[in-house]
N, C-alpha and C positions, 0 to 999 in steps of 0.2 A: 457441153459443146467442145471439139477436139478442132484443129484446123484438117483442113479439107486432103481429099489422099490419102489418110491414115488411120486406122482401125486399132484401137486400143480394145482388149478382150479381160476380163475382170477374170476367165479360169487361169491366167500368166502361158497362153501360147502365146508366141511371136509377135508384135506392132509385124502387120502386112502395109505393106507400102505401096500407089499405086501411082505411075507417072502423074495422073489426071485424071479426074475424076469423070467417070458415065456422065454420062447427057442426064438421066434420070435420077442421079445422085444428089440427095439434098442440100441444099446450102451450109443448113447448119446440123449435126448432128449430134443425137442424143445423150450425155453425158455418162459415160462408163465409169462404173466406180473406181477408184483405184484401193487395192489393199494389201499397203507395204508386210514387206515378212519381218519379221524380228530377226534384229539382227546384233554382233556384239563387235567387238574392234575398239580401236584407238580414236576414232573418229567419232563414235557412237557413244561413247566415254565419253568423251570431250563437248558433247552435246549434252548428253546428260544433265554433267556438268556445270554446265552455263544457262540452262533450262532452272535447274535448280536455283542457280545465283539469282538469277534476272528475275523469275516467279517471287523468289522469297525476296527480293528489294523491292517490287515494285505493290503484292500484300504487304509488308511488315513496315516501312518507310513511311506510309502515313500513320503510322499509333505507335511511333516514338517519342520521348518525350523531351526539351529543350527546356530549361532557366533560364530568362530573357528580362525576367523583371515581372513584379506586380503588376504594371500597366500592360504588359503584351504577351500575346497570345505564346503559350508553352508549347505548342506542335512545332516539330521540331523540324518538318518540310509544310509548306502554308502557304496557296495560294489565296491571297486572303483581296477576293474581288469586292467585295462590301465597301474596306478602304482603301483597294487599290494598291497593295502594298504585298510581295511575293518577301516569306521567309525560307533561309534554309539555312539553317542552323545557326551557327552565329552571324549571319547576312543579312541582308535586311533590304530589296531593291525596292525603290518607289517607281511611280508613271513617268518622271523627268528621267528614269535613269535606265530607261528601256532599251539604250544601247547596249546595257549587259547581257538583257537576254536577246538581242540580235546577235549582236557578237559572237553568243554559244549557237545558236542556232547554223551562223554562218561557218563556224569550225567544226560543227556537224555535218555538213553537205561536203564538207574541204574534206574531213577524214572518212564520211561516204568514196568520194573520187578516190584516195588516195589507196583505199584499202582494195577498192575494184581495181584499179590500176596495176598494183600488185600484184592479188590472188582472185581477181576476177570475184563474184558474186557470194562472196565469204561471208558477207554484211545477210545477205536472203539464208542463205544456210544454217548458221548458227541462230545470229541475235534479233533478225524482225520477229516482231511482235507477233503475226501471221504465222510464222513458222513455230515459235516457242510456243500457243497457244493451239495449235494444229496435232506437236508433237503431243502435247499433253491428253489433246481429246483420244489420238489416236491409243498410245498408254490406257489409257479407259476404258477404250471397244476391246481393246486388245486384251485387257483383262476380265472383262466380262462374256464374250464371243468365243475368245479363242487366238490362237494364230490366222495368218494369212488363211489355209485351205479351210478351217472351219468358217472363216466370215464368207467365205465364198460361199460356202456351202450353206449358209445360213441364210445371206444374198438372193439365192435361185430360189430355197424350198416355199412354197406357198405358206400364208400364213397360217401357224397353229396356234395352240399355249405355248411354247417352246418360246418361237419364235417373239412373239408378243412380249411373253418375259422376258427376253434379253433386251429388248427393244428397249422396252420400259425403262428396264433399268441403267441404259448406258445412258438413256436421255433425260430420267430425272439426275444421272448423276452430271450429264454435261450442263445440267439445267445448273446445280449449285454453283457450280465453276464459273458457270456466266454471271449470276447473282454474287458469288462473292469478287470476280472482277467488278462489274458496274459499280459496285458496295465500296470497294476498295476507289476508284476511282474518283466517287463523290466525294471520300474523306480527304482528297488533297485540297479542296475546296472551304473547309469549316472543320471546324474541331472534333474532331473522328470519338472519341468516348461520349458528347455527349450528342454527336448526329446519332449512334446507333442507339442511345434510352429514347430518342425521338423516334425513329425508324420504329421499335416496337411497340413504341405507345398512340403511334398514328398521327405523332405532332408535329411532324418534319412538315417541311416547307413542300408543297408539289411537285417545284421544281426537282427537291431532289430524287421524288419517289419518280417523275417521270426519266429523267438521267439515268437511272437505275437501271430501270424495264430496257428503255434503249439501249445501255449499256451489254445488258444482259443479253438480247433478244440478239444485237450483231456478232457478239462471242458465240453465240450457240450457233449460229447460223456461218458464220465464218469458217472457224474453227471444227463445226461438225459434218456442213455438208459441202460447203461453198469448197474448202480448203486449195487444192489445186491451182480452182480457177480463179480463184481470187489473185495470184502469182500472173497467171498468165494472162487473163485479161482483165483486170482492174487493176493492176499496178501497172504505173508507168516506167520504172525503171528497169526493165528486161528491153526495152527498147532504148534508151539511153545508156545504158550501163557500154553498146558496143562502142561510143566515143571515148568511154574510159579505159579502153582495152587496146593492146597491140602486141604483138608477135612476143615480146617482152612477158606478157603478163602469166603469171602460172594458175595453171586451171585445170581442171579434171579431164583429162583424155585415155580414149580407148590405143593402145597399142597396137595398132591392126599389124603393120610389119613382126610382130610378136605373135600375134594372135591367128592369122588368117592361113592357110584354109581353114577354118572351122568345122568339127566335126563332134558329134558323139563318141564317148571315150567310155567302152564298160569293164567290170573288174577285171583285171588280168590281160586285158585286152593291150598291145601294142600299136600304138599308130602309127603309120609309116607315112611321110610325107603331109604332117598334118601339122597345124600351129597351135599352139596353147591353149587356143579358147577351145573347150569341148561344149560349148554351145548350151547350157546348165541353163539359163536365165537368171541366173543369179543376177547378175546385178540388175535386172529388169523387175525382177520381184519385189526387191527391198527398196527403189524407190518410188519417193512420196509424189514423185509427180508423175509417177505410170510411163517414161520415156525408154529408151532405150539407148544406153549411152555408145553403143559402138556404132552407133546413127552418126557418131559425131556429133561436134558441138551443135547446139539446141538453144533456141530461144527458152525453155521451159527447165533445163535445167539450172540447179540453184546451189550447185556443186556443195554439196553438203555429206558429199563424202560418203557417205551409206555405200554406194556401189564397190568404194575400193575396198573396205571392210568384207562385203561380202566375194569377191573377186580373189580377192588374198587367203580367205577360209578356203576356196576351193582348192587354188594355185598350192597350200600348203597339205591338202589332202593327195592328187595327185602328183605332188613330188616336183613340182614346177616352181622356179622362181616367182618370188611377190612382184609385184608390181604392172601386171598385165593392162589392169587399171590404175589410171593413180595421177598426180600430180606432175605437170609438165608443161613447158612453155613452146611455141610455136617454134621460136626461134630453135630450140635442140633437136627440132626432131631429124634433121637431117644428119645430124651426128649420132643419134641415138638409132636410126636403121643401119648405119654403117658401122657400129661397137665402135665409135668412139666414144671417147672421154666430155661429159659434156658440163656445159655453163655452169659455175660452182651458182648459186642460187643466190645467193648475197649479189653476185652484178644485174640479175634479173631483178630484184627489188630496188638494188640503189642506183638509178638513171634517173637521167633528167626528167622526163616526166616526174614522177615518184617523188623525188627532192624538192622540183617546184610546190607542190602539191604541201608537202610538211614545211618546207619556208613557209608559205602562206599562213598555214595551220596554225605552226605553230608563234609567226609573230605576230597573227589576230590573239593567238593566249598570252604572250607576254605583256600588249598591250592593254589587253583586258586586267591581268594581276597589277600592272602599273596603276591603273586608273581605280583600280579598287583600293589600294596601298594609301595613294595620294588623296582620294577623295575625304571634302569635310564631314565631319560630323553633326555640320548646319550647313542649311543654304537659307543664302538672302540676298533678295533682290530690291530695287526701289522703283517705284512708277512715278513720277512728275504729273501733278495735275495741268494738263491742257488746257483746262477751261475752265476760268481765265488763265493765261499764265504766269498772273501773280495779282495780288490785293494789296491797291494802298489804301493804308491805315491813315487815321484823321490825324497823326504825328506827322507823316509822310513816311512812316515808314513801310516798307516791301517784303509783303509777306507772300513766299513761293508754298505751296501744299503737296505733300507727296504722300503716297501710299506705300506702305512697310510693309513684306512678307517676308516672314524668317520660320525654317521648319527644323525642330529641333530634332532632331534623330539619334539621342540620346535614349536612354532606356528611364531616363528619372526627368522629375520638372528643374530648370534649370533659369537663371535670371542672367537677365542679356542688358545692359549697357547700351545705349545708343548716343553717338557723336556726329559730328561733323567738319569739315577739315578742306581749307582752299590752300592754295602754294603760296600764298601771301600771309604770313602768320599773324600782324596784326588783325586781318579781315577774319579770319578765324576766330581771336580770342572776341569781336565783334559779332559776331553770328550767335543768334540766338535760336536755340533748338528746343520748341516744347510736344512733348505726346500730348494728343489728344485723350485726358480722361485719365492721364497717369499725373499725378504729384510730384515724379522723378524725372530723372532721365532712363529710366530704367524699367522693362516690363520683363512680365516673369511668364516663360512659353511652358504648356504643360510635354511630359514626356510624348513622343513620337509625332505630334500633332504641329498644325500648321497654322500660325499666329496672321493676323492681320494688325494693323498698327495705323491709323493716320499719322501725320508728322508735319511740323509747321517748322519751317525755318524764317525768320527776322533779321532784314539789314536793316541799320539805320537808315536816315536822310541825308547823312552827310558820308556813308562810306561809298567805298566803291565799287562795292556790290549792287547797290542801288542805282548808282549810277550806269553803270557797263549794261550793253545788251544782253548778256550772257556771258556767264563764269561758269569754267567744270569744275566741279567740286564731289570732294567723295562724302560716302553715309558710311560709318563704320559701327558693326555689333561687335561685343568683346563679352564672353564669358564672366561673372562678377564672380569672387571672390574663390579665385585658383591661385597658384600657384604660377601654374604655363595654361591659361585661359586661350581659351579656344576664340578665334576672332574673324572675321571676314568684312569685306566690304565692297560697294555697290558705287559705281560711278556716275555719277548724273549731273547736273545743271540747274545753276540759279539763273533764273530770269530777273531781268532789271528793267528801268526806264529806258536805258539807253538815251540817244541822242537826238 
C-alpha cells in the first residue's frame, strides 16, 4: 500500500506524481517492492557499524556469564519473572523498585525527542530495531539474488528452478535469523545454557517454544516483506516525530537551488545552463524506503543517509562539488542559496529546545544513580495488627501484635537483630519484644529472599504505654555481628487503654 497520487515502479524509473487521483483510481494500492542498490560511503559505514554493535549485544548479552553468589542466578543480564526480580550485572532491581525501570524508560523517550530535535529521525535510520533487522534481511537477498537490477529481474521472471532456488534459499536463511532472534529473546527470560539442552531435548516449557515461533514468524515477516511499510504505517512516530522538529533541526535535504534545472549529463557532453543534478536516480535507487528525496521532506523518509552517500559518488564522478544532497537545517537554507556563510551546526543542536530536552534527560539519570548509590541493601517494614488493637493479658498487661517483613538483598544468609525504641527511655527499657517462634531477639533471613516475622511487643500495667491511647514508637533491624552493620527501621504505633 503507497499513499494515494504516487506510483512507485520496482524497474527505478521516476515516483510520477499526480495532483489527484482518477475517479476510478483505487483507494488503496498494491504494494511495489522496493530494492535498494548497494551502496558504500561514510554513512553506509556507520550503519554497518552500529548494525554490528546492536546485533552482536542484543545475540551475545544473554549467554554472558556473572558471579553473584551460590544462591543467585549467574546470567549476567536476567529478567528473571518467576521471582520477579530483573538482573544486570552486578544490579539487582525487585517489584517495589520498579521506579528504576520507569525512570530508564522515561530517559528513553527524553533522548528519543532529543536526538529527533536535533537530527531529525536519526533514532529510525540507524538504531530501531526495524531498520537493523530489515538492513540485515536485505544483506541476505542481496547476497543470494544479486544487486538491485538482478532482484528486479528476478522479481518479473515467471517462476522456474532459478527462481525457486533463490527463493528458497534467502528464506530458509531469513528463516534462522528469525529463530535465532525469537531464541535469543527467550533467553533473557531464564537461563539461556540450560533453556537451549531444553529446546533440544523437547523439555522446555510451551511457553517458551511458543515465544519462539512468534518471535520468529514477526522477524521473518517484518524484516522480509513488511519492511517499509512497517515505517510508514504501523509506527506511530513518523507522525509525531514533526512536533519534535523545527527550522533548527538538521535533516537530509535535497539542494534543488544546486541542483535544478535537472538534466541528463553524457560523457563528454557539456551542459549549459543546467544544475548539478543530472537526473541518475541515484539516490532514488539506494533508498530503503522507495522515496525520492528531491520530493522534499517526506513523511517516509527515515534519513538514514544512503542517499547522500550515493549523491556524492556521482557528484565526485562528474566533477561537481559533494553535497548536492546532505545534511542541512531549514533555517540555512536562505543563506545557503545566496553563498553565504551559514549556521556553524553546534548553535543548531545547542537551543533551547535541545537543552531542555538533556536538562530533563539527563537529571532523571542523576537521580536515578543517586537513588541506586543510596539505597539499602534491606528493606523493612512493619504492619500493626488492627484487629484487635491490642490484648490484655490476665496481669493487665498490653500486648500490641505486628507483622515483620525484612528482604534481605544481600548475596549470602545473613542474621538480623530486632528492637524497639520510644522517646521516653525508661519506657523503652520497659518494652518487652518477643518473635514469634524465635528463642531470640533475633532471626536469620536466607540470601535474596523475603522473610515474614510476627512480633509481639509488652507494656506493663503500670507504664505509660499502657496507659496512653497511643505512642509512636520505632521497630529497628540491625545487621548481627559486623563491624559497620547494616540497619534500618520502621515507624509505627503502640496501642494502649487509654482513658
Amino acid at each position: 500500500m503507497q499513499r494515494p497520487g504516487c506510483t512507485r515502479h520496482a524497474n527505478g524509473d521516476k515516483p510520477v506524481s499526480s495532483t489527484e487521483p482518477t475517479d476510478d483510481a483505487p483507494l488503496y494500492a498494491a504494494r511495489e517492492p522496493v530494492f535498494p542498490k548497494r551502496i558504500s560511503g561514510k554513512f553506509r559505514s556507520l550503519k554497518w557499524i552500529l548494525m554490528a554493535l546492536m546485533l552482536g549485544i542484543y545475540y551475545v548479552l544473554p549467554l554472558i556469564r556473572y558471579n553473584r553468589g551460590p544462591a543467585l542466578p549467574d546470567q549476567a543480564v536476567l529478567l528473571d519473572l518467576a521471582n520477579r526480580r530483573f538482573f544486570f550485572f552486578g544490579l539487582e532491581i525487585w517489584p517495589h523498585e520498579f521506579y528504576f525501570v520507569a525512570g530508564l524508560l522515561i530517559m528513553a523517550g527524553l533522548g528519543l525527542f532529543l536526538f529527533t530535535s536535533a537530527l531529525g529521525r536519526v533514532w529510525c535510520g540507524y538504531a530501531c530495531p526495524q531498520t537493523v533487522w530489515t538492513d540485515l534481511y536485505i544483506l541476505v537477498e542481496r547476497w543470494v539474488e544479486g544487486d538491485r537490477n538482478n532482484r528486479i529481474r528476478l522479481h518479473r521472471q515467471p517462476w522456474n528452478a532459478e527462481k525457486i532456488r533463490k527463493r528458497l534459499t534467502k528464506w530458509g536463511l531469513w528463516l534462522l535469523i528469525g529463530l535465532a532472534t525469537g531464541g535469543a529473546w527467550v533467553f533473557y527470560f531464564t537461563d539461556a545454557p540450560t533453556l537451549v539442552r531444553d529446546l533440544f531435548a523437547g523439555t522446555a516449557s510451551p511457553v517458551a517454544y511458543t515465544t519462539i515461533a512468534v518471535a520468529t514468524a514477526t522477524t521473518f515477516a517484518f524484516g522480509g516483506f513488511a519492511r517499509e511499510q512497517m515505517c510508514i504505517y504501523a509506527c506511530p512516530w513518523p507522525r509525531i516525530q514533526a512536533a519534535m522538529m523545527d527550522e533548527d533541526t538538521i535533516t537530509i535535504a535535497y539542494r534543488e537551488w544546486r541542483g535544478e534545472p535537472r538534466g541528463k549529463l553524457h560523457k563528454g557532453q557539456v551542459a549549459e545552463g543546467q544544475g548539478d543534478c543530472i537526473d541518475c536516480m541515484a539516490c532514488f535507487n539506494v533508498c530503503p524506503m522507495g522515496i525520492d528525496i528531491r520530493n522534499g521532506q517526506q513523511l517516509e523518509c527515515i534519513t538514514c543517509g544512503l542517499c547522500i552517500d550515493a549523491c556524492n559518488e556521482i557528484m565526485d564522478k562528474i566533477g561537481k562539488p559533494r553535497g548536492l544532497v546532505g545534511y542541512m537545517a531549514l533555517k540555512d537554507e536562505a543563506n545557503e542559496r545566496a553563498g553565504n556563510k551559514v549556521t556553524n551546526i553546534w548553535k543548531h543542536v545547542l537551543r533551547p529546545r535541545t537543552l531542555l530536552y538533556f536538562t530533563l534527560w539527563g537529571g532523571i539519570g542523576v537521580a536515578l544513580v543517586v537513588a541506586l548509590v543510596m539505597r539499602s541493601p534491606l528493606d523493612f517494614n512493619v504492619t500493626p495488627n488492627r484487629d484487635p488493637l491490642y490484648v490484655l493479658q490476665p496481669d493487665g498487661t498490653i500486648r500490641n501484635i505486628y507483622t515483620m517483613r525484612i528482604r534481605n538483598k544481600h548475596g549470602e544468609t545473613v542474621e538480623y537483630r530486632i528492637s524497639a525504641t520510644t522517646d521516653d527511655y525508661e519506657e523503652t527499657q520497659a518494652l518487652k519484644l518477643t518473635l514469634e517462634g524465635q528463642a531470640s531477639d533475633t532471626v536469620t533471613v536466607p540470601a535474596d529472599q523475603l522473610y515474614n516475622q510476627r512480633l509481639y511487643l509488652d507494656a506493663g500495667p503500670g507504664s505509660k504505654l499502657a496507659a496512653a491511647n497511643r505512642t509512636d514508637i520505632k521497630i529497628w533491624v540491625e545487621q548481627v555481628g559486623e563491624d559497620e552493620p547494616v540497619q534500618d527501621s520502621a515507624n509505627t504505633v503502640f496501642n494502649g487503654k487509654g482513658k
